[in-house]
C-alpha positions in Angstrom: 12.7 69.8 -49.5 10.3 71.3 -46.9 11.8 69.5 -44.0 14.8 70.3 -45.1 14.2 74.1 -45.3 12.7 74.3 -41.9 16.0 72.4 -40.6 18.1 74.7 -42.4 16.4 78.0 -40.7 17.0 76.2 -37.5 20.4 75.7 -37.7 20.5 79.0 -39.5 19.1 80.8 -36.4 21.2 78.6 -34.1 24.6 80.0 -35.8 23.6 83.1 -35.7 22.2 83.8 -31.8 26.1 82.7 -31.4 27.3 84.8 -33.9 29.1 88.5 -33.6 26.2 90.8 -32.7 26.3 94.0 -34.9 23.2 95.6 -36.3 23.1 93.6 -39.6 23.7 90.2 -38.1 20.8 91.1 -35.6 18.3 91.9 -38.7 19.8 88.6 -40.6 18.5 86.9 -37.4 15.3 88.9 -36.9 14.5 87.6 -40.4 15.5 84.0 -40.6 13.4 83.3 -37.3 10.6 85.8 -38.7 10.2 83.2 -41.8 10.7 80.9 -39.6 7.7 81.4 -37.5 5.3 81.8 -40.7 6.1 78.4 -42.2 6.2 76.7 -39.4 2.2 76.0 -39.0 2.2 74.5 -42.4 5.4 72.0 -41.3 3.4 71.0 -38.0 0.3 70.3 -39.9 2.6 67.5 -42.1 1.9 63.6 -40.7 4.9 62.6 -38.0 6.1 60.3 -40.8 7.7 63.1 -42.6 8.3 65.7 -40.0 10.3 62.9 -37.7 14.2 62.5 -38.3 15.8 59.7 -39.1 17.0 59.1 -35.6 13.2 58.3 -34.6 12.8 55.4 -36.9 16.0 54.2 -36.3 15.1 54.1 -32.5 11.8 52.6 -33.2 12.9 49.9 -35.3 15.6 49.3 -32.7 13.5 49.3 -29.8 11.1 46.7 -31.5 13.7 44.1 -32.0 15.7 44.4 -29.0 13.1 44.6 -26.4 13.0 40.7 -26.6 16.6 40.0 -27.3 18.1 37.6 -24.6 20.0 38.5 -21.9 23.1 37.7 -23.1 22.5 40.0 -26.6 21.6 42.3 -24.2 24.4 43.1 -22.3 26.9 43.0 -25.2 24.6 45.7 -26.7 24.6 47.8 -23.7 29.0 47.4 -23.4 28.9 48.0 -26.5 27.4 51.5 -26.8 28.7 52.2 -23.1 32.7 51.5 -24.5 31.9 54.1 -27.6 30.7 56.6 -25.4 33.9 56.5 -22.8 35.8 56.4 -25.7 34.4 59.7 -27.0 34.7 61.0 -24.0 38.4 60.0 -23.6 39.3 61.4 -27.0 36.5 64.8 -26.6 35.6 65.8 -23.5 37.6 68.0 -20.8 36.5 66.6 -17.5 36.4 63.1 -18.6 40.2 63.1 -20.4 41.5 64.7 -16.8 39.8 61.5 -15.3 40.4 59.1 -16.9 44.1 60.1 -16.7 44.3 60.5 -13.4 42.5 57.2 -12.6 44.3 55.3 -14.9 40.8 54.1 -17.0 41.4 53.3 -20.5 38.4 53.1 -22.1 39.2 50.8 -24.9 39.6 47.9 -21.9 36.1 47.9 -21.1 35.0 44.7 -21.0 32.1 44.6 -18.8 30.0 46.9 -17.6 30.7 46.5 -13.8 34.2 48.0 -15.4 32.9 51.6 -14.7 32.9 51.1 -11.2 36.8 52.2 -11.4 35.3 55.0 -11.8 34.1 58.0 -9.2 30.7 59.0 -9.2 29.3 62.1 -10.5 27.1 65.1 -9.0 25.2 67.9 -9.8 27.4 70.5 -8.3 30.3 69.5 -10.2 28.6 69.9 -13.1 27.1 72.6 -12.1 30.6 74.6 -11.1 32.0 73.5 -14.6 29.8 72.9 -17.6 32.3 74.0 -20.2 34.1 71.0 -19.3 31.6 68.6 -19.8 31.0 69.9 -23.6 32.6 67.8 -26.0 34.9 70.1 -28.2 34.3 68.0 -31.4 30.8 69.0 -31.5 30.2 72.6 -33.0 28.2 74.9 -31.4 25.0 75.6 -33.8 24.3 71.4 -33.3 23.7 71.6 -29.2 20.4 72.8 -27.8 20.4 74.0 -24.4 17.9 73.3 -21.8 17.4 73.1 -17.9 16.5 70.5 -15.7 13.0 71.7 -13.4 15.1 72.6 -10.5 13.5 70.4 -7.9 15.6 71.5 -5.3 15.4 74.9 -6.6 18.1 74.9 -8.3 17.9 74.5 -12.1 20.6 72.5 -13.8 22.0 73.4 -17.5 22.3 70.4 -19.7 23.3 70.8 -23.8 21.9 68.0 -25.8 22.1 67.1 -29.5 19.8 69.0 -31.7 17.1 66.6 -32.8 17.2 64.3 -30.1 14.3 65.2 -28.8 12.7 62.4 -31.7 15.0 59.8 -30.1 13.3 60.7 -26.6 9.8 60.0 -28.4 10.7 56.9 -30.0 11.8 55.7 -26.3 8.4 56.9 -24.6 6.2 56.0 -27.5 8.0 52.4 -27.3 6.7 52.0 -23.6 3.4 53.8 -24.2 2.7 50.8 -26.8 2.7 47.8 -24.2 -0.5 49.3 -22.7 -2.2 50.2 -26.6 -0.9 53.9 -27.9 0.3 54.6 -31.1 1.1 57.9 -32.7 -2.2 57.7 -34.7 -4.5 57.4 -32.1 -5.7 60.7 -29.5 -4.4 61.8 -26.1 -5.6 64.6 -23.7 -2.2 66.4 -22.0 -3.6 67.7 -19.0 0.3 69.2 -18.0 2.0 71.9 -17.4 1.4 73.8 -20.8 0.4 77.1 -21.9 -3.0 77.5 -23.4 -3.5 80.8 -25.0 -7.4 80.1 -25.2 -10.5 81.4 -23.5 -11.7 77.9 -23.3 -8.0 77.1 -21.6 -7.8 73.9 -24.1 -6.3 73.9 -27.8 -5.7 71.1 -30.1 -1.9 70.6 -30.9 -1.1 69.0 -34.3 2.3 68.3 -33.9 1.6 66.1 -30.5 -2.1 64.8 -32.2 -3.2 65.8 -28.9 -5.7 67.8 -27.3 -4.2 69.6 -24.4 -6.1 71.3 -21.4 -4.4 73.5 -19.1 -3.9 71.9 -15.4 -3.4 76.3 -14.1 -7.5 76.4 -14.2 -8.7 73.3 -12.5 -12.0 74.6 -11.6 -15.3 72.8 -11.3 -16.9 75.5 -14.5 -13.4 74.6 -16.5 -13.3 70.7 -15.6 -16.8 70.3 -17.1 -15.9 72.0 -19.8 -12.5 69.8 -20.5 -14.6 66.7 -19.3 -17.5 67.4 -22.4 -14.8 67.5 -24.8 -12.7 64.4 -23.8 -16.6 62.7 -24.2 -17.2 63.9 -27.4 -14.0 63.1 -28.9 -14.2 60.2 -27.5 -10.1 60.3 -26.5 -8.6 56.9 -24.9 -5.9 58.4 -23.1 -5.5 61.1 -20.4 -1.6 62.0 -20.0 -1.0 64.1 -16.8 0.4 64.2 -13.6 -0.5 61.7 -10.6 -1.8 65.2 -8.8 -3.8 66.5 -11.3 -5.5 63.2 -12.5 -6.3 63.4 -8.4 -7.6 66.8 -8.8 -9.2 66.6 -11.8 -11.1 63.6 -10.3 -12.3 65.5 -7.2 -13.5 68.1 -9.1 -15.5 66.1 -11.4 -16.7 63.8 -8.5 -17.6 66.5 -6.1 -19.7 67.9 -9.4 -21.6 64.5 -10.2 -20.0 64.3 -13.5 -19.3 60.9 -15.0 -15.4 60.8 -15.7 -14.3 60.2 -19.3 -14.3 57.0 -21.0 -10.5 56.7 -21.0 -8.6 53.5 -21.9 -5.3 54.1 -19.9 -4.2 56.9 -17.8 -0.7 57.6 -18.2 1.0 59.4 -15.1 4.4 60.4 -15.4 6.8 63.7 -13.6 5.8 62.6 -10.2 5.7 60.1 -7.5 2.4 57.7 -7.5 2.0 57.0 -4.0 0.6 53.8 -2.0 -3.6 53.8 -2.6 -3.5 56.2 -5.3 -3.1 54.0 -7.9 -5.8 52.0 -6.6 -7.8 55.2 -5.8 -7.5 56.6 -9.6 -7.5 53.5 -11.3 -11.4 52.5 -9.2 -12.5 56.2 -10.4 -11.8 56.5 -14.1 -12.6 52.7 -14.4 -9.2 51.9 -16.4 -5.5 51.1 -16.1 -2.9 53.6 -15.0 0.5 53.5 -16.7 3.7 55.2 -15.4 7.1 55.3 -15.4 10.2 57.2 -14.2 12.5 59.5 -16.4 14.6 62.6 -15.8 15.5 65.7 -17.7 19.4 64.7 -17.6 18.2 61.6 -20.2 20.5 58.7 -18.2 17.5 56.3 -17.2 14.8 55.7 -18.3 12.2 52.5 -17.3 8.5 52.0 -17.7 5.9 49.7 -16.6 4.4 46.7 -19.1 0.9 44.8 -20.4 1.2 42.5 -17.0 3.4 44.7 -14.2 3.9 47.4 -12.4 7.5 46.9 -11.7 9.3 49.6 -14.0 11.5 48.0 -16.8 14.6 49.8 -17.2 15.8 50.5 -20.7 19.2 49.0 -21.2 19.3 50.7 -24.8 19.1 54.2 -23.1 21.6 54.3 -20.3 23.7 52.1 -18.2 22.0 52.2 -14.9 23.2 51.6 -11.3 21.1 51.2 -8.1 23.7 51.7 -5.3 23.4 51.8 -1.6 24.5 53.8 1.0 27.7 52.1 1.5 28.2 52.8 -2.0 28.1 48.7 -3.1 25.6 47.7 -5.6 22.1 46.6 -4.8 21.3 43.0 -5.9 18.7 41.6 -4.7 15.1 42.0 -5.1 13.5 44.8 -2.1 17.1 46.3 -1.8 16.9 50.1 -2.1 19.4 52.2 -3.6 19.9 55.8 -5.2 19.9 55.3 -9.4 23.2 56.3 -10.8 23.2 56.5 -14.5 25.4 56.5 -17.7 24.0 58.2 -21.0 24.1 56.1 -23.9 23.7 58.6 -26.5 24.3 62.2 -25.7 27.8 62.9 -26.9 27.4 66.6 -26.6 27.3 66.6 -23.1 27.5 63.1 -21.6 27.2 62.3 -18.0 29.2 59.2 -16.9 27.9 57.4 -13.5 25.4 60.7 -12.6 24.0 60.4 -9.2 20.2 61.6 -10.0 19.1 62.4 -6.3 16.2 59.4 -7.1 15.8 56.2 -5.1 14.6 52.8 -6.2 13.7 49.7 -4.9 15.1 46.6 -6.9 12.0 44.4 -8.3 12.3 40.4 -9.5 13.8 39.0 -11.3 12.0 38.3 -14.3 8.6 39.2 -15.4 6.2 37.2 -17.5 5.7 40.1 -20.3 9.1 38.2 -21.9 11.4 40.8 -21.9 14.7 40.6 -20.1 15.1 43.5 -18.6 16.1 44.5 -15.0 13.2 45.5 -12.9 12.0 48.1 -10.0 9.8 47.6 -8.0 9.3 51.6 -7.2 10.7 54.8 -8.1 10.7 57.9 -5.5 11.6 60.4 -7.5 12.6 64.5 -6.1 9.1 65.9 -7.7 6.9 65.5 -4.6 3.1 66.4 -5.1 2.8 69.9 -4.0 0.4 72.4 -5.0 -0.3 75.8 -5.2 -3.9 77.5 -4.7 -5.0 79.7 -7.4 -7.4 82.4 -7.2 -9.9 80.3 -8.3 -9.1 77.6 -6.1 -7.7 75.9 -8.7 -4.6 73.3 -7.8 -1.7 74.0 -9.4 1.0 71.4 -9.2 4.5 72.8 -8.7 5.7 70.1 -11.3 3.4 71.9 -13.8 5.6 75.0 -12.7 9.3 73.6 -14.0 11.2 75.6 -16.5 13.5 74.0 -18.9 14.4 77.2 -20.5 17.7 79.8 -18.9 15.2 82.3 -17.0 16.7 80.9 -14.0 20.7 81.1 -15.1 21.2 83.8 -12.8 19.6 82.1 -10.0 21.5 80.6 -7.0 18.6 78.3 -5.7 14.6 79.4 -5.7 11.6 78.8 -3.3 7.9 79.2 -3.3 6.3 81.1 -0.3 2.5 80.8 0.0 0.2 82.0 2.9 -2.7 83.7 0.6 -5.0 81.9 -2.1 -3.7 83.2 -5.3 -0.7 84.7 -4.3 2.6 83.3 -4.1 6.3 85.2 -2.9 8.8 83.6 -5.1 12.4 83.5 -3.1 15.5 83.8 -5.0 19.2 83.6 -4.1 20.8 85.5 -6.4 24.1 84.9 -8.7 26.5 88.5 -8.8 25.0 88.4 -12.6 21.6 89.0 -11.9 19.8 91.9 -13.5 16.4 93.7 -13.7 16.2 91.3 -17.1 16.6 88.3 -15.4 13.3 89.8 -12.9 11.0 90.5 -16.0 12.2 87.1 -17.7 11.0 84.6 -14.6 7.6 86.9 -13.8 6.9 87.0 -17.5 7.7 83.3 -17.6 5.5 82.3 -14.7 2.6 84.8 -16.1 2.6 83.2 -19.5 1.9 79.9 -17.5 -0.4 80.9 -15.0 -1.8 83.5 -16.4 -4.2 86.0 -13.5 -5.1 82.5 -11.6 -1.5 83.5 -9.5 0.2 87.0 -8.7 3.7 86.5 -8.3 6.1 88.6 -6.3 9.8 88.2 -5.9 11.7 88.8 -2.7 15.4 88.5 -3.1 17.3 86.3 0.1 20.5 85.3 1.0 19.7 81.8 1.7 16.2 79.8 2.0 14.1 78.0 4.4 14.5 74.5 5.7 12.4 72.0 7.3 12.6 71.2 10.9 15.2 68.1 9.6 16.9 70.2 7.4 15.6 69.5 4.6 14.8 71.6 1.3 11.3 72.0 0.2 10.1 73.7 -3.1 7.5 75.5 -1.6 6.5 76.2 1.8 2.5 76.1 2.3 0.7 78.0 4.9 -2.7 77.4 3.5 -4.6 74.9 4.8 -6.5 73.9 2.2 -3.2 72.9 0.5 -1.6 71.0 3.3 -2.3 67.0 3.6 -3.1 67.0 -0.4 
């Protein structure tokens, strides 16, 4: 009954945002989300078990089974699912029914999946020029959620989801997480990109059973601090970034503080590159666990209890690792950009979506039992760059990512840093830019940051490239912050 209250007010809130916008509906809306917000504590404070939706459990109980199904059961689940999605797409879905016309793809033929390599790939920029037609038009408005990718390359890509997936998603990561000892029971410290409205800049978040610790004040008076608390809780596992596990390890080293007591380190959002595993792992004394995932939900793949080769997740996308030439990679130490097929977003699916990542194919098998395919690396588009704070606290750029519409109106974006603790943020402008859209982003990035960073904005008609022409999120003239 509670649950299903708090669901209502959602959807409630949903319908009307979208809704005609007189003074009336406006109140109606200030209300619902007003009641809203006050019994909201009380639903985060109920056990996962009754605050998770269906779909979670489903996933779980999915995922427990089929993660040592043969290959064979495998690959007629994966067809399976990949034929119901082309098919909704065929019968829903603008850009996909022009397609599949005009390519002569039926849908209902699929047989295997090497099938969809009839069809053309798919980037960001045509999704980006066209979103509407990407939106399946059996799917009513007030059951999509709108998000953003980060905008690695500065420029921020609008996705719609399913409301409620988001517990799918969990089930997925919790499902990997449990190869190396988590459950949902047992503590983690988030040491991410969150906001902490605390003096102590750490909070303890009910609905994720997790203590969280902001990575925006990384300094050797806030480190102790965060450091004492992991002790005396006595936490097994550190989630963060590969940078700030780094930075949060210098800090403590530099200080002569013992680090925590952690089980597993779990490092996700950004490359892990050569001798920092090995660095992190001889530091905090434990095992680190990563994997690679992106905001666009297509693939998905995770190490195991015996590997570090990252298992891709046949029951969340249809994943391709193709070359250069376009052919696929087979064989193990080929490399290849990953190109993947959603499984189970029908509001906005994305069929054969070139992520910008590269992978390097693994073995063949691995000894953990399950049958999936294997990488041997990831090098995904969040590189580890930082920003210096007043403080000189490190603030990873992958902490900085909004998945929110403050950047809508924004061509492309770039950070500009030559001063400790100030940063020029460069924007390209779309012809719908406002004043609003300025106070959204500075109030966006403040509400991370908080005083550790002034921001300013300078508006450009394009931005800076490297020497070999390539894009880079921010452009460092500090030298403290080079050669991190």
């Amino acid at each position: 009954m509670f649950f299903a209250a708090i669901e209502g007010l959602t959807r409630l809130c949903a319908i009307l945002e979208t809704a005609s916008q007189s003074k009336q509906m406006k109140s109606l809306l200030e209300t619902a989300a007003h009641v809203k917000t006050r019994v909201r504590p009380l639903y985060d404070r109920l056990p996962q078990q009754l605050r998770a939706f269906g779909l979670y459990w489903q996933t779980l109980s999915l995922l427990r089974e089929s993660q040592y199904w043969d290959e064979g059961r495998l690959a007629e689940y994966e067809v399976t699912q990949l034929r119901r999605m082309l098919q909704h797409c065929a019968a829903n879905v603008p850009y996909y029914q022009k397609l599949f016309r005009q390519v002569g793809f039926d849908p209902n033929k699929l047989r295997h999946a090497d099938d969809l390599a009839n069809l053309t790939t798919l980037d960001k920029e045509t999704v980006r020029s066209g979103p509407q037609d990407f939106l399946a038009q059996n799917i009513p408005e007030s059951k999509r959620n709108y998000y953003t990718t980060g905008g690695t390359m500065g420029q921020p890509l609008g996705l719609y989801g399913l409301r409620g997936a988001g517990w799918r998603e969990r089930a997925f990561i919790e499902t990997q997480w449990a190869r190396v000892g988590f459950n949902r029971t047992r503590l983690r410290a988030m040491l991410k990109g969150a906001v902490v409205k605390s003096k102590s800049h750490y909070t303890y978040d009910v609905r994720e059973h997790a203590f969280v610790f902001s990575n925006f004040h990384l300094t050797p008076d806030t480190v102790a601090n965060y450091a004492a608390v992991m002790k005396k809780r006595n936490i097994p596992f550190l989630h963060t970034y590969p940078s700030a596990a780094l930075d949060f390890a210098r800090i403590l080293k530099d200080a002569n503080i013992p680090p925590p007591r952690f089980e597993v380190l779990l490092l996700g959002s950004e490359n892990l590159y050569p001798g920092q595993r090995e660095w992190i792992e001889s530091f905090y004394g434990c095992r680190v666990f990563s994997w690679y995932g992106h905001s666009e939900n297509t693939v998905l793949a995770g190490e195991c209890e015996v590997s570090q080769n990252y298992h891709i997740f046949p029951e969340y996308g249809f994943v391709e690792i193709l070359k250069e030439d376009g052919r696929p990679a087979t064989d193990e130490g080929e490399a290849g950009e990953l190109v993947g097929t959603t499984l189970y977003n029908p509001v906005m699916p994305l069929v054969r979506y070139r992520t910008g990542d590269w992978a390097v194919l693994g073995p063949k098998s691995c000894s953990c039992g399950r049958k999936y395919r294997l990488l041997k690396e990831t090098r995904g588009r969040w590189l580890q760059e930082m920003i210096i704070g007043k403080l000189n606290n490190r603030i990873s750029i992958t902490a900085l990512n909004m998945h929110s519409a403050v950047f809508d109106n924004v061509h492309q974006f770039q950070f500009y840093q030559r001063e400790k603790g100030s940063v020029e943020l460069r924007l390209v402008r779309k012809p719908s830019y406002s004043a609003d859209d300025s106070n959204a982003i500075l109030t966006a990035f403040k509400e991370k940051m908080g005083d550790t960073v002034d921001i300013k904005l300078k508006f450009v008609n394009e931005l800076s490239l490297t020497e070999r022409g390539k894009f880079r999120f921010i452009i460092q003239d500090l030298p403290q912050a080079k050669n991190e």
